[in-house]
C-alpha positions as CSV (number, residue, x, y, z in Angstrom):
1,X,-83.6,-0.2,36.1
2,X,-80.4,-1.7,35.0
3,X,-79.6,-1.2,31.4
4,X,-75.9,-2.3,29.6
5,X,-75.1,-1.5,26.0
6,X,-72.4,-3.0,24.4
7,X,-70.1,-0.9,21.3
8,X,-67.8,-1.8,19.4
9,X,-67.0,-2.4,16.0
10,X,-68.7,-4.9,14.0
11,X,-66.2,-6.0,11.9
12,X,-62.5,-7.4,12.8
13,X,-59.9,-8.8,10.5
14,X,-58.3,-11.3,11.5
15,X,-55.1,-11.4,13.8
16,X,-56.6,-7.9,15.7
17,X,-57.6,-6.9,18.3
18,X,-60.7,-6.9,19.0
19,X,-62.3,-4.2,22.1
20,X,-66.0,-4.1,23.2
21,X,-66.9,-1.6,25.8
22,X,-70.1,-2.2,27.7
23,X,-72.1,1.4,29.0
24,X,-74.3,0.4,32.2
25,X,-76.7,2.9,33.4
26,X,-79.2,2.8,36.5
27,X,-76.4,1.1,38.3
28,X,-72.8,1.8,39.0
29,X,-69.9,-0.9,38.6
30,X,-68.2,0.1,41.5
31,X,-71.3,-1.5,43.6
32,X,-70.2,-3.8,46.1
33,X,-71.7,-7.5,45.2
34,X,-72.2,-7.1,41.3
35,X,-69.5,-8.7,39.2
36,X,-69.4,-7.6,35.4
37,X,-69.1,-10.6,32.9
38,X,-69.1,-11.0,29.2
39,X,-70.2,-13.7,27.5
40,X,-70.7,-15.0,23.4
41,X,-73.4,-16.7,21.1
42,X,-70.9,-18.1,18.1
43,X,-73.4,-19.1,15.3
44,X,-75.4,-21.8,15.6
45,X,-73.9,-22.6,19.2
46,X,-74.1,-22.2,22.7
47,X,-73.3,-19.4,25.4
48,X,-69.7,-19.2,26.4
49,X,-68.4,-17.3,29.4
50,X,-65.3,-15.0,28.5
51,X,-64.6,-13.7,31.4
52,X,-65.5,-10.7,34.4
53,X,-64.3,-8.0,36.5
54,X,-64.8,-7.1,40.1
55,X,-64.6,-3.4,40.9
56,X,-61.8,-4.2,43.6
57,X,-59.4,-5.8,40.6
58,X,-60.5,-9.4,40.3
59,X,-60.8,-10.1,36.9
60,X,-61.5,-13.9,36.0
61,X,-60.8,-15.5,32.3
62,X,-61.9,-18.7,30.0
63,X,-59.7,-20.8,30.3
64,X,-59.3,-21.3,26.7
65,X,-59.6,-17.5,26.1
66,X,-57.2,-16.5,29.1
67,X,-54.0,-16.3,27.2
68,X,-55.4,-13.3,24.9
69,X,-58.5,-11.7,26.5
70,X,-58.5,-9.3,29.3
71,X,-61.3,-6.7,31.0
72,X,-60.3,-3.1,31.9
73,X,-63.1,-0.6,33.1
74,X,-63.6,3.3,33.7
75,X,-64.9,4.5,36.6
76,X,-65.6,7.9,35.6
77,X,-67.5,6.4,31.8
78,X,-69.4,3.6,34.3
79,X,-67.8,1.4,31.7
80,X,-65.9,-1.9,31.5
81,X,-64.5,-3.0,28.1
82,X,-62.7,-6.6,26.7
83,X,-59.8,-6.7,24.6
84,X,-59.1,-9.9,22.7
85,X,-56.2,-10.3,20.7
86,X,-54.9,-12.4,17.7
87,X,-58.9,-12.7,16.8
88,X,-60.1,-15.5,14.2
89,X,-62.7,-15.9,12.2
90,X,-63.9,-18.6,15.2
91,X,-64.3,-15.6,17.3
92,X,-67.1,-14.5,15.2
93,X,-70.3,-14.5,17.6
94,X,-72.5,-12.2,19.0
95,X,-71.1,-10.5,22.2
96,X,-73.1,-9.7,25.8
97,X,-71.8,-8.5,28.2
98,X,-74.0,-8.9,32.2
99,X,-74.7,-8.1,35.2
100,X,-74.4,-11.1,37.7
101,X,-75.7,-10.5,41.5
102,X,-73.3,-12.2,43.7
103,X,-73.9,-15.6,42.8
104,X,-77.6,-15.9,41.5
105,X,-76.8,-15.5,38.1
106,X,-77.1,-13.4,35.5
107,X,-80.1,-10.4,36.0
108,X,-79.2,-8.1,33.5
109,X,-77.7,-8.2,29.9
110,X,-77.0,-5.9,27.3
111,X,-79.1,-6.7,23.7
112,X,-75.7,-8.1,22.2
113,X,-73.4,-6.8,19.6
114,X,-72.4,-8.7,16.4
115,X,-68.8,-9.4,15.6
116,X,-67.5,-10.7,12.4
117,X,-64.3,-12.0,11.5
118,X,-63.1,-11.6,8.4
119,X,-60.9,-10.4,6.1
């Protein structure tokens, strides 16, 4: 069984950065066919898609997030993490990050973190 737990801290001020590492267990990242995403739940809104890694370097960005997010990972940890910079209170949401299977869609998620931007 798959299981990802995001960590991170759950409080940002504003114009930080903002890092999330996600921990997967019962499957590794460097799996061929498995890209690594993360995704937010602002409050009171929809899903959006940040952004995802490949294990052979591919990353992929939102648009509209491209210019100050980005996804490193750790092999050795079995761990991929986001960095967002220059962070507003309109990034407050709760965080995922998920497991997507080669093009059907998400299978597994982590429970979610909650991030709040304030001072």
């Amino acid at each position: 069984q798959v299981q990802l737990q995001e960590s991170g801290p759950g409080l940002v001020k504003p114009s930080e950065t903002l890092s999330l590492t996600c921990t997967v267990s019962g499957g590794s990242i460097t799996a061929n066919g498995y890209y690594w995403h993360w995704i937010r739940q602002p409050p009171g809104k929809g899903l959006e898609w940040i952004g995802l890694m490949y294990i052979t370097g591919t990353t992929g960005y939102s648009p509209s997030l491209k210019s100050r997010t980005s996804i490193s990972w750790d092999t050795s940890k079995n761990q991929f993490t986001l960095h967002m910079t220059s962070v507003t209170p309109e990034d407050t949401a709760v965080y995922y990050c998920a497991r997507e299977a080669g093009g059907g869609g998400w299978d597994y998620w982590g429970q979610g973190t909650q991030v709040t931007v304030s001072a």
